[in-house]
N, C-alpha and C positions, 0 to 999 in steps of 0.2 A: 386572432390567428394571423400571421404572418407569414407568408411563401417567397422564399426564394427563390430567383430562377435568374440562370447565368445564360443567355441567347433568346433566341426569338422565339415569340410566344407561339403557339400551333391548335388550332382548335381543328377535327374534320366534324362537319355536321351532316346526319345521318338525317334525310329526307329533306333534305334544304329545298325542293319545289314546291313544298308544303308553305302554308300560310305561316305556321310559325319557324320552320326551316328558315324562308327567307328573310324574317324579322332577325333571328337570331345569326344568319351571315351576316346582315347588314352592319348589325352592332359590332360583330365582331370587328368586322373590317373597318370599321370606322374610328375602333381603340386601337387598330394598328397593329390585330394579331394580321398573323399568319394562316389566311383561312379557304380550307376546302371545302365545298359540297358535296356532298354525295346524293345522288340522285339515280333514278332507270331510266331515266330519259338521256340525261346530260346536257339538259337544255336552258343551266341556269346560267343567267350572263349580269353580273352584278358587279358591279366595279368592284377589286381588289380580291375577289374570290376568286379560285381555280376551283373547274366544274370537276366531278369524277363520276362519270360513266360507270356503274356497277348495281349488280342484282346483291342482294344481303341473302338473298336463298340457291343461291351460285356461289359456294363460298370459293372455288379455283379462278372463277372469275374475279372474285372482291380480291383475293391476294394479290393479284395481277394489280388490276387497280389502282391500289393503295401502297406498289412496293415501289 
């Protein structure tokens, strides 16, 4: 299977303060997506990922967020 895609790649990873959250930003960022965390702390600081601050049982919060 073959994917096309015309711009830059974008992953958000939902628990990325998590053991495999931050295995799976690293990688990301590492192929040179375009990669967010999301987290309830906001406390992750990983080269080339942007943290995002949000509750996933706040969903006016999580809009906020991620818009």
């Amino acid at each position: 299977m073959t994917i096309s895609q015309t711009g830059p790649r974008r992953a958000l990873v939902v628990g990325a303060t998590g053991i495999a959250g931050r295995t799976v930003c690293r990688q990301l960022a590492d192929q040179g997506w375009q990669t967010y965390g999301l987290s309830r702390s906001g406390s992750l600081e990983i080269p080339g990922v942007t943290s995002i601050k949000a509750d996933l049982l706040v969903p006016e919060l999580l809009a906020d967020a991620v818009s």
